[in-house]
mmCIF file of the N, C-alpha and C atoms, coordinates in Angstrom:
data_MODEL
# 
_entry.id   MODEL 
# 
loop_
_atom_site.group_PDB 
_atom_site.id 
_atom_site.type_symbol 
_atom_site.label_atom_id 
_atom_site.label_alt_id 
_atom_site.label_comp_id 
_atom_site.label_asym_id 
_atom_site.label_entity_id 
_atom_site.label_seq_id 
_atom_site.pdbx_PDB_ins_code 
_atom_site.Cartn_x 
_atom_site.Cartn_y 
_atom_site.Cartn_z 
_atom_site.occupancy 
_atom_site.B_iso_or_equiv 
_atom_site.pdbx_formal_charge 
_atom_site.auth_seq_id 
_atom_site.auth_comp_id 
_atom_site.auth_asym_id 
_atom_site.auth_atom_id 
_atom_site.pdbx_PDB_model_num 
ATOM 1   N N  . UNK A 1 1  ? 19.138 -16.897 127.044 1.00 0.00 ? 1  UNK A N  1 
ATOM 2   C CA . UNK A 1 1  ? 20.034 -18.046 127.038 1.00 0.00 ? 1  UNK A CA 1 
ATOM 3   C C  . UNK A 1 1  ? 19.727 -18.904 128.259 1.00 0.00 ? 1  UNK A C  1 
ATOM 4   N N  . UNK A 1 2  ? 19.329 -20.471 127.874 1.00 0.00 ? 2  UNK A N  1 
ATOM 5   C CA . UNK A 1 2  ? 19.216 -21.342 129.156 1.00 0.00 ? 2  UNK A CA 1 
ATOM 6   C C  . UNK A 1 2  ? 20.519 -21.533 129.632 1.00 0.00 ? 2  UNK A C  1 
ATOM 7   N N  . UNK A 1 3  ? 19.948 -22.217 131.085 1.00 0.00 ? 3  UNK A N  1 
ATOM 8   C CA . UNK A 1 3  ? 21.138 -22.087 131.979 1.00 0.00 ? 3  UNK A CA 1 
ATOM 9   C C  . UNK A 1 3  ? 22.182 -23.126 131.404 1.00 0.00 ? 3  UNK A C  1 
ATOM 10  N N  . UNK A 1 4  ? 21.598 -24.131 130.550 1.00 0.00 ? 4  UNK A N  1 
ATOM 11  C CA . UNK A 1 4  ? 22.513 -25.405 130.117 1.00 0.00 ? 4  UNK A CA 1 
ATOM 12  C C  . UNK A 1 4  ? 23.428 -24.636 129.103 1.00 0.00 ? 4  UNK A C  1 
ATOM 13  N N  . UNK A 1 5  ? 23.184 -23.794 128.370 1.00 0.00 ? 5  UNK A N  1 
ATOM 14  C CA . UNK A 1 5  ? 23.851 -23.081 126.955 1.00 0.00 ? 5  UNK A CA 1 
ATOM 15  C C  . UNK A 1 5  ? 24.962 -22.326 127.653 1.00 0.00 ? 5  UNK A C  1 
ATOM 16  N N  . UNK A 1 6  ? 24.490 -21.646 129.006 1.00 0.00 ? 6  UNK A N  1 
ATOM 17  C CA . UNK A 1 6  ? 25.582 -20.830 129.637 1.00 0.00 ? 6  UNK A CA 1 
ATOM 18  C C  . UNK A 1 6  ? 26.540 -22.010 130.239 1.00 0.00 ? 6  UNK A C  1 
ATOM 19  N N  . UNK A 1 7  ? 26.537 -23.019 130.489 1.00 0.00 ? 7  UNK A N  1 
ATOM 20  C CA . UNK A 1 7  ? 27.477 -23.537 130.515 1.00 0.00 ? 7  UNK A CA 1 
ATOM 21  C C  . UNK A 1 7  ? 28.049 -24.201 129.967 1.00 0.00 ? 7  UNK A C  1 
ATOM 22  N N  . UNK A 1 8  ? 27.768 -24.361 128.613 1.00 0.00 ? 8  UNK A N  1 
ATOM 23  C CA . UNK A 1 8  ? 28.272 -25.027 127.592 1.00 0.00 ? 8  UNK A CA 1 
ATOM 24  C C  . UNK A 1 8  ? 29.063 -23.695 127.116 1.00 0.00 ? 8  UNK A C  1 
ATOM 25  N N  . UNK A 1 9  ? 28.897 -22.801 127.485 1.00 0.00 ? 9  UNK A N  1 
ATOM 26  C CA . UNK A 1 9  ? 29.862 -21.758 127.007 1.00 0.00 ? 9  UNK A CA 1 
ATOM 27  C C  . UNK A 1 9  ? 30.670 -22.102 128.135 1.00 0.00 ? 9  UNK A C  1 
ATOM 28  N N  . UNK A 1 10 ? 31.008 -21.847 128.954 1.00 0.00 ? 10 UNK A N  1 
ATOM 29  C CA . UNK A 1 10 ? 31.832 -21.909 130.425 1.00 0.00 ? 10 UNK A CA 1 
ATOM 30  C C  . UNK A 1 10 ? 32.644 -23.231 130.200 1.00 0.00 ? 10 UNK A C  1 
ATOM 31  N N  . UNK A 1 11 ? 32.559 -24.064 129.440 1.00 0.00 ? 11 UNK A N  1 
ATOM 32  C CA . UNK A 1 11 ? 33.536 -25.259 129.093 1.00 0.00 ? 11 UNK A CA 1 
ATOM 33  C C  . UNK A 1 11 ? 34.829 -24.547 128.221 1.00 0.00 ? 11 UNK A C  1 
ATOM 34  N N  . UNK A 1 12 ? 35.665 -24.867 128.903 1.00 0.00 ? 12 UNK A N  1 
ATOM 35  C CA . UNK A 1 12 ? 37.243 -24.928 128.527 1.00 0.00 ? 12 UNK A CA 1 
ATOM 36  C C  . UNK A 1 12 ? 37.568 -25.310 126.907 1.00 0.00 ? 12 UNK A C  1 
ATOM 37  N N  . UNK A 1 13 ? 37.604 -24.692 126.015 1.00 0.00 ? 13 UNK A N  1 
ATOM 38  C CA . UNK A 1 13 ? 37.787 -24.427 124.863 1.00 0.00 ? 13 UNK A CA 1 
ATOM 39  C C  . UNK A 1 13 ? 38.647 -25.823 124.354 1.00 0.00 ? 13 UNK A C  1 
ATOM 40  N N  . UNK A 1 14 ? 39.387 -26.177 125.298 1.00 0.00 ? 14 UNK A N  1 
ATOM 41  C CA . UNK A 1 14 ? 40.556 -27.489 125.286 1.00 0.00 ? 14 UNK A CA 1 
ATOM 42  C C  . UNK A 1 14 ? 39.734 -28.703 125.677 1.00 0.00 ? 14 UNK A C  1 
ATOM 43  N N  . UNK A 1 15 ? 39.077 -28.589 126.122 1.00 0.00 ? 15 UNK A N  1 
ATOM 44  C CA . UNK A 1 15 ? 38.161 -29.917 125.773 1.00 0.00 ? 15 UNK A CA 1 
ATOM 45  C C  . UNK A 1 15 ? 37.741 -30.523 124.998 1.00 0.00 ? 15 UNK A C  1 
ATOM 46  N N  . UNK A 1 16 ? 37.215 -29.298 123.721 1.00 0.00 ? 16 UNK A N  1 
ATOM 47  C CA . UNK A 1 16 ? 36.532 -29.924 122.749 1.00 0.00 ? 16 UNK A CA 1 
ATOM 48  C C  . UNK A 1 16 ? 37.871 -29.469 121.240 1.00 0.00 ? 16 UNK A C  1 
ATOM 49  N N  . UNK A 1 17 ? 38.868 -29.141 121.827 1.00 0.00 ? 17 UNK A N  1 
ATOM 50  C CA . UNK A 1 17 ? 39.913 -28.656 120.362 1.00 0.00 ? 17 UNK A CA 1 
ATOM 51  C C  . UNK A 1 17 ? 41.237 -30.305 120.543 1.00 0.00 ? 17 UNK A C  1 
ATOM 52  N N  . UNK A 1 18 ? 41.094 -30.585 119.260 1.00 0.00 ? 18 UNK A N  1 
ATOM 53  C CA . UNK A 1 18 ? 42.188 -31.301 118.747 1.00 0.00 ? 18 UNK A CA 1 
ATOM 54  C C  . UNK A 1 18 ? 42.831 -30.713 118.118 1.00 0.00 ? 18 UNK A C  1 
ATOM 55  N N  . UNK A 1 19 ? 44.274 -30.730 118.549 1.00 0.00 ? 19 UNK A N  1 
ATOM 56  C CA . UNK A 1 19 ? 45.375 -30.283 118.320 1.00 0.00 ? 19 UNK A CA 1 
ATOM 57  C C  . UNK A 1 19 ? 46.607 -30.901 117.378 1.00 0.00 ? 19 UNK A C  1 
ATOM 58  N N  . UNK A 1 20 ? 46.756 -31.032 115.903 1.00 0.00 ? 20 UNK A N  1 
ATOM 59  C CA . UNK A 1 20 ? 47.987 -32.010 115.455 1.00 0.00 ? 20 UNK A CA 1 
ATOM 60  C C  . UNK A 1 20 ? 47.211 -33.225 114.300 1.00 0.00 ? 20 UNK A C  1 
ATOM 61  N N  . UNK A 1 21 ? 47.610 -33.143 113.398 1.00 0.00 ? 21 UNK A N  1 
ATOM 62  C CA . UNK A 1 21 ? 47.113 -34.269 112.679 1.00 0.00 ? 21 UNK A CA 1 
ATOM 63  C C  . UNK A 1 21 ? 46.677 -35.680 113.467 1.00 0.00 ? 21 UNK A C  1 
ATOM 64  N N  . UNK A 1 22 ? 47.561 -36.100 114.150 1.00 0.00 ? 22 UNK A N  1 
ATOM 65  C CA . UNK A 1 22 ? 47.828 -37.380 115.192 1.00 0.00 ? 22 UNK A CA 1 
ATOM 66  C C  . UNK A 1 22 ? 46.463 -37.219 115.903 1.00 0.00 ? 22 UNK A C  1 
ATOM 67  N N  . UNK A 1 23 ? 46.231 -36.081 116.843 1.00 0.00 ? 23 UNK A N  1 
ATOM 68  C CA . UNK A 1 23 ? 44.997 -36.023 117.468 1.00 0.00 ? 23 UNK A CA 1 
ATOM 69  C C  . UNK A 1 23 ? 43.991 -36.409 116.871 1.00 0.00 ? 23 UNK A C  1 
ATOM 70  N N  . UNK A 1 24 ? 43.452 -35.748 115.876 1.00 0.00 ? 24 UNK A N  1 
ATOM 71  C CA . UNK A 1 24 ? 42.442 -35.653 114.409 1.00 0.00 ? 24 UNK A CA 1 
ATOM 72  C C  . UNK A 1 24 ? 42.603 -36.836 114.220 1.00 0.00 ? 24 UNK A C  1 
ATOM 73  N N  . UNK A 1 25 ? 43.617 -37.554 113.694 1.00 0.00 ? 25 UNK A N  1 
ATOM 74  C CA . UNK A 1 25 ? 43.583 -38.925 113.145 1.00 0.00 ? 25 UNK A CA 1 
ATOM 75  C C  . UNK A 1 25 ? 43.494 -40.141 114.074 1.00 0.00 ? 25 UNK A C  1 
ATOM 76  N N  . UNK A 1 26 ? 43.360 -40.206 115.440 1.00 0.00 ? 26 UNK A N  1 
ATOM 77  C CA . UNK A 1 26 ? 42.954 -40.319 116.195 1.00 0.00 ? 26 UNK A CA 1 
ATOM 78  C C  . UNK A 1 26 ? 41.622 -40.537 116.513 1.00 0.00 ? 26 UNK A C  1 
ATOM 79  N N  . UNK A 1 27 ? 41.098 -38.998 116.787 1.00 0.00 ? 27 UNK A N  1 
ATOM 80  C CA . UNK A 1 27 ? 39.396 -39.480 116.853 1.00 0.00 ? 27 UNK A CA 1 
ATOM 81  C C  . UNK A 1 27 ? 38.781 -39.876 116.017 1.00 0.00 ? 27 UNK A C  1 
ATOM 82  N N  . UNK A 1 28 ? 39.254 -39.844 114.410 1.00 0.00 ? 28 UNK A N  1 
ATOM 83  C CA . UNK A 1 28 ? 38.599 -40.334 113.548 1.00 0.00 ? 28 UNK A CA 1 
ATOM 84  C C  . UNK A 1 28 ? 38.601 -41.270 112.895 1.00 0.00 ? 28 UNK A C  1 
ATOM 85  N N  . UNK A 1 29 ? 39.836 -42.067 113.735 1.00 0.00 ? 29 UNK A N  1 
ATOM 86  C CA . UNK A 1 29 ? 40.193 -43.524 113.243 1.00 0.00 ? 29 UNK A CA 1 
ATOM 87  C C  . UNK A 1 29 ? 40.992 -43.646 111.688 1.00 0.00 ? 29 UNK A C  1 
ATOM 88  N N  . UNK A 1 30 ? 41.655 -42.459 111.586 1.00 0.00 ? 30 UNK A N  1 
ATOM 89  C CA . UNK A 1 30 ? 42.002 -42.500 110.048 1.00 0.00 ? 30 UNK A CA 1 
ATOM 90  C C  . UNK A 1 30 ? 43.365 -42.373 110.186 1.00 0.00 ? 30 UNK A C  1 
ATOM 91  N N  . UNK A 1 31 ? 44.021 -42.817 108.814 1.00 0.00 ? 31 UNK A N  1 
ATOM 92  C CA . UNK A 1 31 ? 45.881 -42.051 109.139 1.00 0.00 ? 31 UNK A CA 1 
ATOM 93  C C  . UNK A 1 31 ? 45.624 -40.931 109.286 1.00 0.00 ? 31 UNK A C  1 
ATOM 94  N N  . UNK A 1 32 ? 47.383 -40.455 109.546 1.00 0.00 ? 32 UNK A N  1 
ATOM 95  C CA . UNK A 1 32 ? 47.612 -39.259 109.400 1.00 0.00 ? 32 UNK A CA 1 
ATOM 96  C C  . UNK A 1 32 ? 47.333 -38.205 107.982 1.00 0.00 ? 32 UNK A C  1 
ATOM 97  N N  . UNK A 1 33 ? 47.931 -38.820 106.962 1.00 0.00 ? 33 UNK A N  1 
ATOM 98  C CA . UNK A 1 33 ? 48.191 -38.717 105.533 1.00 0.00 ? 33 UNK A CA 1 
ATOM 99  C C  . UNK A 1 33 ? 46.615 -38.485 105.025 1.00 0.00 ? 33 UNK A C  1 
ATOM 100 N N  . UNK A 1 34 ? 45.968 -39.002 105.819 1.00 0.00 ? 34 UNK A N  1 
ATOM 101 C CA . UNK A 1 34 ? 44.048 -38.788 105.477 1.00 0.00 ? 34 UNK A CA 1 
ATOM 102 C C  . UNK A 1 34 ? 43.702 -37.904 105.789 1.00 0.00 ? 34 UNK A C  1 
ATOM 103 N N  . UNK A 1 35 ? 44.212 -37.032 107.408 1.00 0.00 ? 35 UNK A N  1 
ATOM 104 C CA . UNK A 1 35 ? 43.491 -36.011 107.966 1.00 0.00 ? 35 UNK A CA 1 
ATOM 105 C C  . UNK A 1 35 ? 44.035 -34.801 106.874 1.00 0.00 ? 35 UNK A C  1 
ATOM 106 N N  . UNK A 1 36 ? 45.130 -35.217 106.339 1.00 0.00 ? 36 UNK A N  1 
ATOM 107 C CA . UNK A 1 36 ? 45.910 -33.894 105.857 1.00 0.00 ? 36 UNK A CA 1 
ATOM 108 C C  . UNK A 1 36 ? 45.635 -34.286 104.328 1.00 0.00 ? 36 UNK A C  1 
ATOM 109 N N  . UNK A 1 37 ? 44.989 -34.453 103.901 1.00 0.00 ? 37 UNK A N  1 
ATOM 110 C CA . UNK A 1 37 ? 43.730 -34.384 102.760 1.00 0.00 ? 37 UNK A CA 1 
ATOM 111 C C  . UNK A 1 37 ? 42.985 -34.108 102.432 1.00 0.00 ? 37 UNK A C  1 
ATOM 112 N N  . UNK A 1 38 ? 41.476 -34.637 103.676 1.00 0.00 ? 38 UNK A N  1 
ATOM 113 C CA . UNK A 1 38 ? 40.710 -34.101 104.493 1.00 0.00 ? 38 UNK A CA 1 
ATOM 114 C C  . UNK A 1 38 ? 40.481 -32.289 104.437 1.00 0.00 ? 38 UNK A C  1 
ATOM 115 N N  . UNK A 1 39 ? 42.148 -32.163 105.046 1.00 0.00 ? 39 UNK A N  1 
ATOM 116 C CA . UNK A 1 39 ? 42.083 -30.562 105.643 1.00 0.00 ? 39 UNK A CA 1 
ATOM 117 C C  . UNK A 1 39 ? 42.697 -29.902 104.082 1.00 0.00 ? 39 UNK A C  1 
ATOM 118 N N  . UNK A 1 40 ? 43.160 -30.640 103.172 1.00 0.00 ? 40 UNK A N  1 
ATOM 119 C CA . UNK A 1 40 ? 43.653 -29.798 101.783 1.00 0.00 ? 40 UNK A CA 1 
ATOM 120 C C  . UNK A 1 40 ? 41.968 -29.480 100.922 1.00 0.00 ? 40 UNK A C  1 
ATOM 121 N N  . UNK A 1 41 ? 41.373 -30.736 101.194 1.00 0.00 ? 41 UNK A N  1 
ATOM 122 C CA . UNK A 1 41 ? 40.183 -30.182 100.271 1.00 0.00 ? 41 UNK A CA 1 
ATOM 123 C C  . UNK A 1 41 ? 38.745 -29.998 100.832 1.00 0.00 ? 41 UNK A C  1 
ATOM 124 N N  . UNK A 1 42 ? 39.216 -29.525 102.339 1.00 0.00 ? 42 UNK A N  1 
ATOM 125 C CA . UNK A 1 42 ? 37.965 -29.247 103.249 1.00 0.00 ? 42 UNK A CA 1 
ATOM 126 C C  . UNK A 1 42 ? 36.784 -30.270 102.822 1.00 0.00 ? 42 UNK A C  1 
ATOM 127 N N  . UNK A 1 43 ? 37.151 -31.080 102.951 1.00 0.00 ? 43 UNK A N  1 
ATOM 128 C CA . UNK A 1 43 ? 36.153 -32.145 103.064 1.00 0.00 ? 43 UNK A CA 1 
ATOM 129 C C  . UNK A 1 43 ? 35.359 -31.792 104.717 1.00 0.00 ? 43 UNK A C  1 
ATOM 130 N N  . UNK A 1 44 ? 36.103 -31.486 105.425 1.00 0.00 ? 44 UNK A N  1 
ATOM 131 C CA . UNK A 1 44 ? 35.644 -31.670 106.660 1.00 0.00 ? 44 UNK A CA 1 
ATOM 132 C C  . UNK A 1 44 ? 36.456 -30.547 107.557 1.00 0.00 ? 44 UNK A C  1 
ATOM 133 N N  . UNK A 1 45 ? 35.938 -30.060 108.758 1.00 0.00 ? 45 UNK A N  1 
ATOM 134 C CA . UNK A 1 45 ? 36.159 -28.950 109.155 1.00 0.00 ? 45 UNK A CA 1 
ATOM 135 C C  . UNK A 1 45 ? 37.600 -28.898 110.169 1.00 0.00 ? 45 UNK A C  1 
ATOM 136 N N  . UNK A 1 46 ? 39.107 -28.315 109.393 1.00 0.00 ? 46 UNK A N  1 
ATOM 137 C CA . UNK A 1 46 ? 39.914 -28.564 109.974 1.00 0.00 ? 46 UNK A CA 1 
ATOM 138 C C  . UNK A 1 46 ? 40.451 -27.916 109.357 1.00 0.00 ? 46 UNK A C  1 
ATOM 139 N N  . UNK A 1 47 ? 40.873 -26.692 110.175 1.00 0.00 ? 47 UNK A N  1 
ATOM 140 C CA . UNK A 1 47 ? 41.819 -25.712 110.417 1.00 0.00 ? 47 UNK A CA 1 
ATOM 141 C C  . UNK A 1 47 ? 43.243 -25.577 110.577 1.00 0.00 ? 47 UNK A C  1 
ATOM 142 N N  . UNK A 1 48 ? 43.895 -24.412 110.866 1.00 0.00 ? 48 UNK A N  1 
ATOM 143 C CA . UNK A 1 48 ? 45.446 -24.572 110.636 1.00 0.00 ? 48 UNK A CA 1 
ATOM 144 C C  . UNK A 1 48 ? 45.456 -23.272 112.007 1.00 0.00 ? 48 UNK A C  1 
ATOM 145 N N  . UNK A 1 49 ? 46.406 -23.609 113.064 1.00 0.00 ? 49 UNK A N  1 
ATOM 146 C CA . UNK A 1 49 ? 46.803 -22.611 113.989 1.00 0.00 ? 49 UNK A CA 1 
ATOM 147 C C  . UNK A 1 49 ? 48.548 -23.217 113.759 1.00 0.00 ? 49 UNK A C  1 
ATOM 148 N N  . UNK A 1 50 ? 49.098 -21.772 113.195 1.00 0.00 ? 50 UNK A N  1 
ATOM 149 C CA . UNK A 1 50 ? 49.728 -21.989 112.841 1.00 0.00 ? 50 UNK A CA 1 
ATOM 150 C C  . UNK A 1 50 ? 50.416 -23.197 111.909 1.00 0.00 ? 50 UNK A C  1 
ATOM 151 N N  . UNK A 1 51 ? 51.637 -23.587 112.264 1.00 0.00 ? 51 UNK A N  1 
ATOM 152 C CA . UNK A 1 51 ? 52.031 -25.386 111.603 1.00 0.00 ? 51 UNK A CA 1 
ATOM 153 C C  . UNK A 1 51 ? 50.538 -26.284 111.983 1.00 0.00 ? 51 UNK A C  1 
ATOM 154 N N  . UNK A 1 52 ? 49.998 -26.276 112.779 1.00 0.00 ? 52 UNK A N  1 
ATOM 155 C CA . UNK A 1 52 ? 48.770 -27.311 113.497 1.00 0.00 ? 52 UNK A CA 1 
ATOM 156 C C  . UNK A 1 52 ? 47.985 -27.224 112.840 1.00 0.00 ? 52 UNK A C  1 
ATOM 157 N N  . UNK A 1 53 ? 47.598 -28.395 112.352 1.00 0.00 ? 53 UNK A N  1 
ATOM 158 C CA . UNK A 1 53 ? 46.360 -28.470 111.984 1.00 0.00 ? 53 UNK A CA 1 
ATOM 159 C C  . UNK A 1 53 ? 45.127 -28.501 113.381 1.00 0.00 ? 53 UNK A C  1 
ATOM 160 N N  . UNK A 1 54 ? 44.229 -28.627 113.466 1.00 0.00 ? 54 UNK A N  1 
ATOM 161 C CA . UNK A 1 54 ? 42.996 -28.034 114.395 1.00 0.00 ? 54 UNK A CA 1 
ATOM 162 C C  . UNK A 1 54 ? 42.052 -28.225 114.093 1.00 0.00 ? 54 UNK A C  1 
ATOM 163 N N  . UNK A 1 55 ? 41.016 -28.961 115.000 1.00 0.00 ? 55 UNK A N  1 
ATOM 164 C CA . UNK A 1 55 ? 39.464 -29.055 114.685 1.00 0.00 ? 55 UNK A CA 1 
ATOM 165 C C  . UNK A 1 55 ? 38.739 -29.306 116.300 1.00 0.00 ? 55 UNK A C  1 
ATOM 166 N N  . UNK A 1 56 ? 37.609 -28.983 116.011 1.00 0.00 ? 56 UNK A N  1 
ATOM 167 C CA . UNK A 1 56 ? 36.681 -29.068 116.681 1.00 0.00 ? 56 UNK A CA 1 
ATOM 168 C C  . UNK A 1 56 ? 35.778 -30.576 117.245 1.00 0.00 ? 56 UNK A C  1 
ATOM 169 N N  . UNK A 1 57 ? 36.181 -31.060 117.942 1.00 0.00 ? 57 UNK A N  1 
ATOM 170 C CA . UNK A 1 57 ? 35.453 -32.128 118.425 1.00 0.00 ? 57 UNK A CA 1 
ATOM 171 C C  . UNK A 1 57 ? 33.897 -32.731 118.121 1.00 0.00 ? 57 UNK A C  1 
ATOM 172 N N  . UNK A 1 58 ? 33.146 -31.723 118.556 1.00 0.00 ? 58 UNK A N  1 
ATOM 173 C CA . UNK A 1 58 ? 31.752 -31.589 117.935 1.00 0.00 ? 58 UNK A CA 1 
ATOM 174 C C  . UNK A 1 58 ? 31.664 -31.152 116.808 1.00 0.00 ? 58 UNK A C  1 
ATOM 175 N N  . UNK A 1 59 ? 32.151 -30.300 115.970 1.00 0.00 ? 59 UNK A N  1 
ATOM 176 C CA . UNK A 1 59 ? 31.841 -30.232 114.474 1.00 0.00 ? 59 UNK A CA 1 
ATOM 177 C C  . UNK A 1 59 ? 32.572 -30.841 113.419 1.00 0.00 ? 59 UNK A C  1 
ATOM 178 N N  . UNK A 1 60 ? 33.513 -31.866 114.114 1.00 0.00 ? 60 UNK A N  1 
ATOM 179 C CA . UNK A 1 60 ? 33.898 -32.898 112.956 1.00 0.00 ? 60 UNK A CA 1 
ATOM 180 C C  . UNK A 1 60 ? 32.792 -33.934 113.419 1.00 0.00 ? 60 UNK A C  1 
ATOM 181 N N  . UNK A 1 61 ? 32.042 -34.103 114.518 1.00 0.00 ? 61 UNK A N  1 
ATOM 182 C CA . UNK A 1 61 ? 31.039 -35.274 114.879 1.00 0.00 ? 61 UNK A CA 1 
ATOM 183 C C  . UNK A 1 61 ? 30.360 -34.936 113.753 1.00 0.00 ? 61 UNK A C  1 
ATOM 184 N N  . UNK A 1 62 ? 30.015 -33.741 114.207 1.00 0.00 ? 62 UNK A N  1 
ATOM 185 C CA . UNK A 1 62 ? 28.432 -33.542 113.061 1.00 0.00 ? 62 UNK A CA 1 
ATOM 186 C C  . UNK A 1 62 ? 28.680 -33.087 111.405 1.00 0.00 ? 62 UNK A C  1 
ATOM 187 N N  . UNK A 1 63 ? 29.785 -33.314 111.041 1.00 0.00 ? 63 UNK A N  1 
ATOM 188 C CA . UNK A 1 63 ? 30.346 -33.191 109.488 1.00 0.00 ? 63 UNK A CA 1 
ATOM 189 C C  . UNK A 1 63 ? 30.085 -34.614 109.336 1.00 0.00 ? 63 UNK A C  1 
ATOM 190 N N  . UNK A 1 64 ? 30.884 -35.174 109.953 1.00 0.00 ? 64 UNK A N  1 
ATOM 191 C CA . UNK A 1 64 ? 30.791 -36.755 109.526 1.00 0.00 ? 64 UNK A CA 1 
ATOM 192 C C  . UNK A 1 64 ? 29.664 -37.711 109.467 1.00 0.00 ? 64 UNK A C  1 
ATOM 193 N N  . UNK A 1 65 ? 29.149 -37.298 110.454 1.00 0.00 ? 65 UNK A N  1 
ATOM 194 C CA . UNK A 1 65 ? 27.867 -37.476 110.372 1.00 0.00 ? 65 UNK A CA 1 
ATOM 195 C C  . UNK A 1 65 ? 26.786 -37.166 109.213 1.00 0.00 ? 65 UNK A C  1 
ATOM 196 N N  . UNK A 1 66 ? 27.202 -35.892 108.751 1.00 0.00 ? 66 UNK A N  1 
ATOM 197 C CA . UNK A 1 66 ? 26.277 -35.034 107.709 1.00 0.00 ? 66 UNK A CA 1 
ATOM 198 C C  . UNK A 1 66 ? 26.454 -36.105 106.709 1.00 0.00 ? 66 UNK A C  1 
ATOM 199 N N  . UNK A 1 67 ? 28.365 -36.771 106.158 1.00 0.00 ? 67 UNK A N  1 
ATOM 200 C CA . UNK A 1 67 ? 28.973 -36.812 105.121 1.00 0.00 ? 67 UNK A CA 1 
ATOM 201 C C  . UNK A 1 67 ? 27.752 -38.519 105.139 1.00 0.00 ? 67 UNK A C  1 
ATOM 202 N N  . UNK A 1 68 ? 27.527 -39.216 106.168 1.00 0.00 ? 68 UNK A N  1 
ATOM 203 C CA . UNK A 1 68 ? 27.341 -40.891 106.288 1.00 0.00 ? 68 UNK A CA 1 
ATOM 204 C C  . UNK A 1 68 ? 25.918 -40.860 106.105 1.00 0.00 ? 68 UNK A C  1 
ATOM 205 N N  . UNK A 1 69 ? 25.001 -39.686 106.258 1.00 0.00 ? 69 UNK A N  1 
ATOM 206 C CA . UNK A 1 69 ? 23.623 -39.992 106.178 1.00 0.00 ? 69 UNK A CA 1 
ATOM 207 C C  . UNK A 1 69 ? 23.447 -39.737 104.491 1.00 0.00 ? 69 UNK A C  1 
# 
């Protein structure tokens, strides 16, 4: 493991987690009512902790990305 990977592990888990539909709909410029669509027919990678919906910063980049090319 390079030294850059070990610290890309060593980053704070809360950096890259959106927390709440609002967050999500947020970085992705969409309503709310979209993300929670989105997350009904996994269109795109967004999880449930507990009531919360949840996603990943970098792997909704690179979903969306996947979805536009």
């Amino acid at each position: 493991m390079s030294a850059e990977q070990i610290e890309k592990h060593d980053e704070p888990v809360a950096n890259d987690l959106l927390v709440g539909a609002a967050a999500i709909a947020e970085e992705l410029g969409l309503a709310e009512n979209a993300v929670y669509h989105l997350a009904r027919t996994k269109r795109l990678p967004i999880g449930r902790l507990g009531r919360n919906l949840i996603a990943s910063r970098k792997r909704l980049r690179r979903a969306v990305l996947a979805l536009a090319s």
